[in-house]
C-alpha positions as CSV (number, residue, x, y, z in Angstrom):
1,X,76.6,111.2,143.5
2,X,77.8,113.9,141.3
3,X,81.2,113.1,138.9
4,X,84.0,114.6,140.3
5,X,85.0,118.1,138.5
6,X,88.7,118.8,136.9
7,X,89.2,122.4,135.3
8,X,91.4,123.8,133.2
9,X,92.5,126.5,130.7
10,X,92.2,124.7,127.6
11,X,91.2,121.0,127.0
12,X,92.7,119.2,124.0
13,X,90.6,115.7,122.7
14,X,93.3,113.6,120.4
15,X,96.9,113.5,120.9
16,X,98.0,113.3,116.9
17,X,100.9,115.8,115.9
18,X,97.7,118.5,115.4
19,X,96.6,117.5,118.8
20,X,99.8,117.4,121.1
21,X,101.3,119.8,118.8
22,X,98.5,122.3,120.1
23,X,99.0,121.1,123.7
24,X,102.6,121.6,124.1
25,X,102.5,125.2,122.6
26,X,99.5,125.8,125.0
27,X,102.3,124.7,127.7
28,X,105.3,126.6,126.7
29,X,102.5,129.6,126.5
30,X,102.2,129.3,130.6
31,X,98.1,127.8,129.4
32,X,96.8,125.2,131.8
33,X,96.5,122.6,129.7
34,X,94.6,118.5,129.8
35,X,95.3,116.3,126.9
36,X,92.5,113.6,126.5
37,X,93.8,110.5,124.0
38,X,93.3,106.5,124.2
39,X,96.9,106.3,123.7
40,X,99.8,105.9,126.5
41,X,101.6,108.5,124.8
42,X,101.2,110.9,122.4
43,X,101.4,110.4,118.5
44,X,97.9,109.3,117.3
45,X,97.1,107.8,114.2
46,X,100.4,109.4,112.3
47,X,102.9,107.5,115.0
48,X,101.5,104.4,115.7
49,X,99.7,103.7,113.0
50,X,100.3,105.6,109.8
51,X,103.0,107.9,108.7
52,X,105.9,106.6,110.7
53,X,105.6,102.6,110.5
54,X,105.0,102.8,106.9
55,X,108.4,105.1,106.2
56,X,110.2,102.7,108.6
57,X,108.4,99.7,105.9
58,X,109.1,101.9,103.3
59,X,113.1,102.4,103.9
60,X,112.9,98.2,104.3
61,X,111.5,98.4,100.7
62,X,114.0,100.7,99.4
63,X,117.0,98.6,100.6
64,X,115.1,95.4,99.0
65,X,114.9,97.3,95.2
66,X,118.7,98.7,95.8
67,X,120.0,95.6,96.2
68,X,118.2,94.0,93.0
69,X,119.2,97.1,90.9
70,X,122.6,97.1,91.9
71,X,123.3,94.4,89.2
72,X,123.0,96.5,86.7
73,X,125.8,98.6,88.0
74,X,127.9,95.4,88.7
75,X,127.2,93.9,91.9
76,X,125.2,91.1,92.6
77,X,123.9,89.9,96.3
78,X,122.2,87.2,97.2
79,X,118.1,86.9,97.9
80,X,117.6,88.5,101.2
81,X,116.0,86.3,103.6
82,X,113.3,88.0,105.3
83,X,113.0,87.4,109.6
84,X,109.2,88.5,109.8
85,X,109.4,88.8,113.5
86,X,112.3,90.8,113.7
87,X,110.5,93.3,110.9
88,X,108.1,93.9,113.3
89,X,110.3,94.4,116.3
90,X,112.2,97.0,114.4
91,X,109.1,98.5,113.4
92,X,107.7,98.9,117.1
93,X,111.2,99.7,118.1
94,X,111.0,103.0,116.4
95,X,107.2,103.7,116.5
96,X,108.2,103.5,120.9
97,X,111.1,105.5,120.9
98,X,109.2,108.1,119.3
99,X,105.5,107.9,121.1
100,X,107.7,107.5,124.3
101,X,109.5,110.5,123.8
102,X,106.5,112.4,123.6
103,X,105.5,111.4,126.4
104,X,108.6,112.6,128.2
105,X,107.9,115.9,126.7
106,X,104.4,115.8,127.7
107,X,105.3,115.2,131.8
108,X,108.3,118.0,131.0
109,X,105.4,120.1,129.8
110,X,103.7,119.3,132.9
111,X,101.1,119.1,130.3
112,X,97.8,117.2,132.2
113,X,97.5,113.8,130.5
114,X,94.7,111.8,130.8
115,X,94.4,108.4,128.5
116,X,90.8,108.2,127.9
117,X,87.8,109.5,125.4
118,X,86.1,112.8,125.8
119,X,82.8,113.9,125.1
120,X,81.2,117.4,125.0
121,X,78.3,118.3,127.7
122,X,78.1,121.8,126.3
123,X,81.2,124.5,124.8
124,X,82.5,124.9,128.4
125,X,82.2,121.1,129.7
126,X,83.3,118.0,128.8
127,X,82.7,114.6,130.1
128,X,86.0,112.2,130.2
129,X,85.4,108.7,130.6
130,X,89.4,107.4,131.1
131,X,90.9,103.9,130.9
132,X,90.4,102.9,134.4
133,X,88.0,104.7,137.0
134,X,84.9,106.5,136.8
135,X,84.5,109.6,134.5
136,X,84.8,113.0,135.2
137,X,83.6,116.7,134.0
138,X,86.6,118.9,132.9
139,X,85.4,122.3,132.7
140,X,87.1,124.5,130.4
141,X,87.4,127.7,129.1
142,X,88.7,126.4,125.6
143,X,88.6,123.1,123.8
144,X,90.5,121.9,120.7
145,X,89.0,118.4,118.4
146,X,91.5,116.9,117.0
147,X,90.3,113.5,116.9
148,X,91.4,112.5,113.2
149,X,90.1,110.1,110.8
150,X,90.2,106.5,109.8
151,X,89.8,104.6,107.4
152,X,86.7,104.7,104.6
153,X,85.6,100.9,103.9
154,X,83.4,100.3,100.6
155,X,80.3,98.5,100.4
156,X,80.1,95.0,99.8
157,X,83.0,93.8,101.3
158,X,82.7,90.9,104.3
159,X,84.6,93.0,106.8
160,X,84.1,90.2,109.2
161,X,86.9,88.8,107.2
162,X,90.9,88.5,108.6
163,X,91.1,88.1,104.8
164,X,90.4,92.2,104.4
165,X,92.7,94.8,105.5
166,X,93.1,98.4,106.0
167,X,96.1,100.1,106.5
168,X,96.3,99.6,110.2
169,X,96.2,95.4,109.5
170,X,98.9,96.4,106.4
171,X,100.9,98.1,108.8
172,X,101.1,95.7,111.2
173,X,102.7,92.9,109.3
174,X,100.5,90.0,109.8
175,X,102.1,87.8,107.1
176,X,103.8,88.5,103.5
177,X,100.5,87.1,101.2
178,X,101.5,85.5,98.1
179,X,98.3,87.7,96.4
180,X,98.0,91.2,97.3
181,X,94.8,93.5,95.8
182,X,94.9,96.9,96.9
183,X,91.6,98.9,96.3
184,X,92.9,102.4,95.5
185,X,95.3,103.7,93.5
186,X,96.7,106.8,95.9
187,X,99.2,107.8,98.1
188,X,98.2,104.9,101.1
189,X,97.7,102.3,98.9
190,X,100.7,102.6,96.3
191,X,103.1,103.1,99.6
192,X,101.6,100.0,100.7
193,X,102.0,98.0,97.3
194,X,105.3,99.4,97.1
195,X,106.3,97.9,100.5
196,X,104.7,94.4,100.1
197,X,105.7,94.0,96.8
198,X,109.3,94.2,97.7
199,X,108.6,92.0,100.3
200,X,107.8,89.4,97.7
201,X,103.9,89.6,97.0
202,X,102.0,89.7,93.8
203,X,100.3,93.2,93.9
204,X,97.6,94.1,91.9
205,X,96.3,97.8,92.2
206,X,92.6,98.6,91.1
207,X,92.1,102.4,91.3
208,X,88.3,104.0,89.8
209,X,89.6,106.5,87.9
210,X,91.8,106.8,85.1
211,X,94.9,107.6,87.0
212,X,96.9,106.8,89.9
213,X,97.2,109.2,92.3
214,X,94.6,111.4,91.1
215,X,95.4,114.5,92.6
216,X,98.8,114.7,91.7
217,X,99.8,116.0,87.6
218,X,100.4,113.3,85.4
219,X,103.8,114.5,84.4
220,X,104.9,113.7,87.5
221,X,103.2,110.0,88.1
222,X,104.4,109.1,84.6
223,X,107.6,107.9,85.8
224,X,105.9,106.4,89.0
225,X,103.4,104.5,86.9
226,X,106.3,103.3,84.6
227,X,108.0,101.1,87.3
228,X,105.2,100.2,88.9
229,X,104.4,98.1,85.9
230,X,107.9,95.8,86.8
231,X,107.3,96.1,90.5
232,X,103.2,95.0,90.7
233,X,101.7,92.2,89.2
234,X,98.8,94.9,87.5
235,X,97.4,97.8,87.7
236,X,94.0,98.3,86.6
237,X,92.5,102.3,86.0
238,X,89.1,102.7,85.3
239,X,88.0,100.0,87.5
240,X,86.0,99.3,90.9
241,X,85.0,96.7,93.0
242,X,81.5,95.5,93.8
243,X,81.6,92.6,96.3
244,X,83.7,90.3,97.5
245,X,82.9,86.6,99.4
246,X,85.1,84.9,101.2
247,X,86.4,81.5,100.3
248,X,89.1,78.9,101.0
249,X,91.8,80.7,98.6
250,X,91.2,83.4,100.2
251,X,88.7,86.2,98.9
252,X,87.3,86.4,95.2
253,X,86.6,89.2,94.5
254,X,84.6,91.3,91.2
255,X,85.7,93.9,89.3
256,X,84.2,96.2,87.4
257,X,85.7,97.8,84.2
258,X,84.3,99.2,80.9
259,X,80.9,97.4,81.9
260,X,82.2,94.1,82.3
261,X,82.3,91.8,85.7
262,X,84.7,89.4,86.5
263,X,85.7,87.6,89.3
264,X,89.4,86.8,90.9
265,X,90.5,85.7,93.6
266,X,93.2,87.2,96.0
267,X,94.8,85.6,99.2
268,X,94.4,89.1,101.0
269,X,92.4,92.0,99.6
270,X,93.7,95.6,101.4
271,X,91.0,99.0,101.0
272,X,93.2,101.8,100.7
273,X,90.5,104.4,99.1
274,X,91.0,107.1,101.2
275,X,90.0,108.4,105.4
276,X,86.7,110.1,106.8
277,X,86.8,112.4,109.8
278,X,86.2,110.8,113.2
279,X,83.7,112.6,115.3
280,X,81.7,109.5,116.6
281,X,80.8,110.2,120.2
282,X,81.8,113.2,120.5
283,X,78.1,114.7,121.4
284,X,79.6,118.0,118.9
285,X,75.8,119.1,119.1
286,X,75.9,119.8,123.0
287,X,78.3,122.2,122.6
288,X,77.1,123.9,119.1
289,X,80.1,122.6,116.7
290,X,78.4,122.1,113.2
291,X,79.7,119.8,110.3
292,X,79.8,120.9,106.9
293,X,78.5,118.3,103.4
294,X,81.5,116.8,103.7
295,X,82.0,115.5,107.6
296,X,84.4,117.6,108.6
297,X,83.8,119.9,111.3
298,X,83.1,123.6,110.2
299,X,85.9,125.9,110.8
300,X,87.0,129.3,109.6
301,X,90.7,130.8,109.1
302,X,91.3,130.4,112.4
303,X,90.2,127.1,113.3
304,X,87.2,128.2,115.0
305,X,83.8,126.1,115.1
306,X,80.6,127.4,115.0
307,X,81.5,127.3,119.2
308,X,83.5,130.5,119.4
309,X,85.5,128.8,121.9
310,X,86.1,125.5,120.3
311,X,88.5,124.7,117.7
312,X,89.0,121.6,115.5
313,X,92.4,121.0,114.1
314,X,94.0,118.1,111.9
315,X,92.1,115.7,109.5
316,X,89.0,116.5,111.0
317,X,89.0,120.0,109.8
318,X,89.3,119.6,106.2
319,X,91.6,118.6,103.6
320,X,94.6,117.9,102.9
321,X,94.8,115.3,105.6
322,X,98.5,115.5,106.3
323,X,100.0,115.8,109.5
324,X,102.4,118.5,109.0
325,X,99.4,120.7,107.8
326,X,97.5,119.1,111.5
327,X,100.9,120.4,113.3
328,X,100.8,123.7,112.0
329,X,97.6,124.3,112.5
330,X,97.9,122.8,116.2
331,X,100.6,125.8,116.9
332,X,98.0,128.5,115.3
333,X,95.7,127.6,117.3
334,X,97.5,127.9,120.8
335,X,98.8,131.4,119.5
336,X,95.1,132.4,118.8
337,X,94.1,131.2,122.4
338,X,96.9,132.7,124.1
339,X,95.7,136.5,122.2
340,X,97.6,136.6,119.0
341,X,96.2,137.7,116.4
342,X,97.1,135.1,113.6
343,X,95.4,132.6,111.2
344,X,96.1,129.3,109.0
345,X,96.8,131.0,105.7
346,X,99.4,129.1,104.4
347,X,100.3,129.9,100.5
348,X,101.8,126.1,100.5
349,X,101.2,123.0,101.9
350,X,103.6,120.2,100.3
351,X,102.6,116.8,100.0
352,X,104.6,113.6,99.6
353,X,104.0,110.1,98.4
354,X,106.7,107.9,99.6
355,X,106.9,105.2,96.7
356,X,109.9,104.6,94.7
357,X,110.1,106.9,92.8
358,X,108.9,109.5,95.5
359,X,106.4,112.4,94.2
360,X,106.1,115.8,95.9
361,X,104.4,118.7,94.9
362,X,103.4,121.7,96.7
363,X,101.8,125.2,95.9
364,X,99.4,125.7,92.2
365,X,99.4,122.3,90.3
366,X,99.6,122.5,86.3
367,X,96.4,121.4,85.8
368,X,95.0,123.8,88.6
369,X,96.4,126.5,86.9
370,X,94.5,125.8,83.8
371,X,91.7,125.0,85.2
372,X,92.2,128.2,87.0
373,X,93.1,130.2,83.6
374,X,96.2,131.6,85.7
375,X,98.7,132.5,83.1
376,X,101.8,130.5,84.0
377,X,104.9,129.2,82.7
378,X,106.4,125.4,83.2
379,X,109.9,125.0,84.0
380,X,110.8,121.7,83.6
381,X,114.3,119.9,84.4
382,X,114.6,116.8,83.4
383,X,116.4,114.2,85.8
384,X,118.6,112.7,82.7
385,X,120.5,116.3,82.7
386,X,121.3,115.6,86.0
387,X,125.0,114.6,86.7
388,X,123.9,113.3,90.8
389,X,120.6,111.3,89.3
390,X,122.9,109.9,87.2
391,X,125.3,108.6,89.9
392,X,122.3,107.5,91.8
393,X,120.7,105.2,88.6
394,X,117.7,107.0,88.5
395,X,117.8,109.5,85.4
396,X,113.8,109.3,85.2
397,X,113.0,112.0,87.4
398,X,111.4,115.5,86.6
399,X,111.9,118.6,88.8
400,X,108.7,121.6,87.3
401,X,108.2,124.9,88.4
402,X,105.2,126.6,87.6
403,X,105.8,130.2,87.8
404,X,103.2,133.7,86.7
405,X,104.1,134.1,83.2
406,X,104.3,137.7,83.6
407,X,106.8,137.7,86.8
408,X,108.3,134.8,87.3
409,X,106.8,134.7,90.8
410,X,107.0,130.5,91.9
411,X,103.2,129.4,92.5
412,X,104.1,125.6,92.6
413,X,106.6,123.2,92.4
414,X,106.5,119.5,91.5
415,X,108.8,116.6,92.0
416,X,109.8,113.2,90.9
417,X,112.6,111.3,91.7
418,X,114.7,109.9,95.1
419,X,114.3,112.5,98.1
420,X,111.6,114.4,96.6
421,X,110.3,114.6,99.6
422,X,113.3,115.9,101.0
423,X,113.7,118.5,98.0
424,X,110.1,120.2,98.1
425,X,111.1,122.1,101.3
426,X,112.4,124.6,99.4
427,X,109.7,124.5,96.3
428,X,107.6,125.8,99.3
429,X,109.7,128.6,101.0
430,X,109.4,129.6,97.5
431,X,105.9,129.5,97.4
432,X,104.8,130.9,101.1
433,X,107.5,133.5,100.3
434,X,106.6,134.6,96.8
435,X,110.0,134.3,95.7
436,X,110.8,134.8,91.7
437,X,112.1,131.9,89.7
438,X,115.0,134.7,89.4
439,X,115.6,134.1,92.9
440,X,116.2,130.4,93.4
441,X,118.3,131.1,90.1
442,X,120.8,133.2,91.3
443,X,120.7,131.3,94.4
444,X,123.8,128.8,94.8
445,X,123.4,125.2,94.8
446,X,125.6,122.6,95.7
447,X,127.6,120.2,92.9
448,X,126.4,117.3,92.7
449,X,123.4,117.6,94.0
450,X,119.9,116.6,93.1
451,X,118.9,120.2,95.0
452,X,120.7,121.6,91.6
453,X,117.5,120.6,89.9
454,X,115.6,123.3,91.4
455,X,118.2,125.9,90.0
456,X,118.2,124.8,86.6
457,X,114.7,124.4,86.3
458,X,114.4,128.6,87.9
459,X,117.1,129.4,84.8
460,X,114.8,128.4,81.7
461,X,112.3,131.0,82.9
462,X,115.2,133.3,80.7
463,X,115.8,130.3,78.4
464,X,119.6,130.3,80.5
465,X,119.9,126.7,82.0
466,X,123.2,125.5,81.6
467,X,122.2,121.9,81.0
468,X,119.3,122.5,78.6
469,X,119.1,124.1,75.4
470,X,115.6,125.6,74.7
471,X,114.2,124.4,71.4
């Protein structure tokens, strides 16, 4: 007997912010459109298991080190005692109220949800095995992969082992281990340092280069890297590990550095060294959707696989793996489908790294520039000029502009300090708009304000800031 047959206009396989995001602006376009995800709900990855847990963690975190710095400004509390289970509940509280929601917007949508995996028979057909019943062909005239990625585990490592996590154990909260390595000195696994350590664990950070976060400047992980000295128990550059066994203390590991093996051992060991595309299963070959050296499917300004009418959106299409850069491209995509004319050409793309401080850059880094030979400026403000740092005990911070030394046009922006994330919003409007540092100059910020920072940095590019001199 022959599978029963569903068709529709477009057919959207993952249900992360690229892959709902794409399927709700199908809707609102009047496109018939079936969303395909293992989920209940919408949110992928991003929701349940990434972005939005570890920001709820990460606020915990923050309230932990504000307590313990607020006796230097005169108030002492006592320790915080720490109710695990309720952690958790919190946690799931706000990763439900979200992925619910989505949900509700989906059946508004009257968007055609089905929770299950897909898998291509050829570019119009797709086989959809869901959670319960048999499977079914869903024939349509366009499909969108936005499957994402998970996690990259390095050799050696028993991964039999409750002792080994990746984020997705981190995030869960299993326990607080006394002994904490995290493999990987970037954005996943210094968010998730940051939160366990506040939490009371001994974090050591191992990262293979010489630098943490490695594609960020180094003027603006400086002051990151400074208090992460006080807040982990170590962090080791220029190192990597090579195996790990487990034992009854947990798991020694060995580490490499400088050409020299040694062996510790750490009650839980977390690999935070970065995602790979997910396109297991997917049969990408039946329907003639290539992948390039690096995994990632093959797609061109517009999203569109070597299948003209396939497209693959999100981490599976290429760096940066962020969801906001998924989301936008989600909403380009159902334009494109629905007959506009548009493509994913975006000047910016801002990235964040929640730690404390928080980092955010967005547009032409400083070292890309030179590497580059663009002739630029820097515009630096520093966060000690800053009357509202100040107030907020944080006078570390760094706000840089790096503008075309000819016209003052902003190509990047870069941030250090509380609410950077928050404060590179408008670092790139300037960018996608090619505004001149002249512009966000003249443009009037409110007192005090750590937004001010952006100003002041603009009014050196005519040596004019109020609050620096220029030597």
């Amino acid at each position: 007997m022959s599978e029963p047959t569903q068709e529709t206009k477009v057919a959207v396989i993952g249900a992360g912010p690229a892959g709902y995001a794409a399927a709700f602006r199908c809707a609102d376009l009047g496109l018939k459109t079936t969303l395909i995800d293992p989920e209940a709900n919408p949110g992928g990855v991003c929701l349940y298991r990434g972005c939005i847990p570890s920001k709820a963690l990460l606020h915990v975190a923050e309230v932990l080190q504000t307590s313990r710095d607020a006796a230097d400004w005169g108030l002492t509390f006592e320790p915080p005692t720490i109710d695990l289970d309720r952690l958790r509940g919190w946690k799931e509280e706000v990763v439900t109220g979200l992925t619910s929601g989505l949900g509700q917007l989906t059946r508004m949508r009257k968007v055609n949800q089905i929770r299950g995996t897909a898998r291509f028979k050829d570019a119009h057909n797709l086989v959809v095995q869901p959670e319960s019943g048999e499977s079914l062909t869903l024939k349509c005239e366009f499909a969108v992969i936005a499957t994402g990625s998970k996690p990259v585990m390095i050799p050696g490592m028993p991964e039999d082992s409750n002792r080994l996590w990746t984020s997705r154990e981190a995030l869960s909260l299993p326990e607080i281990p006394k002994s904490l390595l995290i493999v990987g000195g970037g954005y996943i696994g210094l968010e998730m340092g940051t939160v366990y350590a506040a939490l009371g664990s001994e974090v050591t950070v191992v990262e293979m280069t010489s630098g943490l976060l490695p594609g960020a400047d180094r003027s603006l992980v400086r002051p990151l890297a400074k208090r992460l000295k006080s807040a982990f128990r170590g962090v080791r550059l220029d190192t990597r590990v090579s195996g790990a066994k487990e034992t009854n203390n947990g798991l020694e590991v060995t580490l490499e550095a400088k050409g020299k093996k040694t062996t510790e051992t750490f009650e839980i060991v977390l690999v935070a060294v970065g995602r790979q595309p997910f396109t297991q299963g997917l049969n990408l070959d039946k329907a003639g959707v290539k992948l390039n050296d690096a995994g990632f499917v093959r797609v061109d300004e517009q999203r569109r696989t070597t299948a003209d009418n396939v497209f693959a959106i999100g981490d599976v299409a290429g760096q940066p793996m962020l969801a906001h850069k998924g989301t936008h491209e989600g909403t380009t995509v159902a334009e494109i489908i629905a007959g506009r004319k548009l493509s994913f050409a975006p000047r910016a793309i801002p990235a964040v790294v929640f730690t404390q401080p928080e980092i955010a850059w967005c547009g032409l880094t400083e070292s890309q520039a030179k590497e580059k030979k663009v002739a630029h400026q820097v515009l630096s403000f520093p966060w000690g000029a800053s009357g509202r740092a100040r107030t907020l005990g944080f006078s570390d911070g760094i706000t840089r502009l790096i503008v075309s030394a000819d016209s003052g046009v902003v190509l990047g922006v870069g941030i250090v300090g509380p609410n950077a994330g928050e404060l590179i919003s408008e670092g790139t409007l300037a960018v996608e708009l090619g505004a001149y540092a002249e512009d966000l100059a003249h443009t009037i910020h409110p007192h005090p304000t750590l937004s001010e920072t952006l100003m002041e940095s603009a009014e050196q590019f005519e040596g004019l800031s109020t609050h620096t001199v220029r030597r």
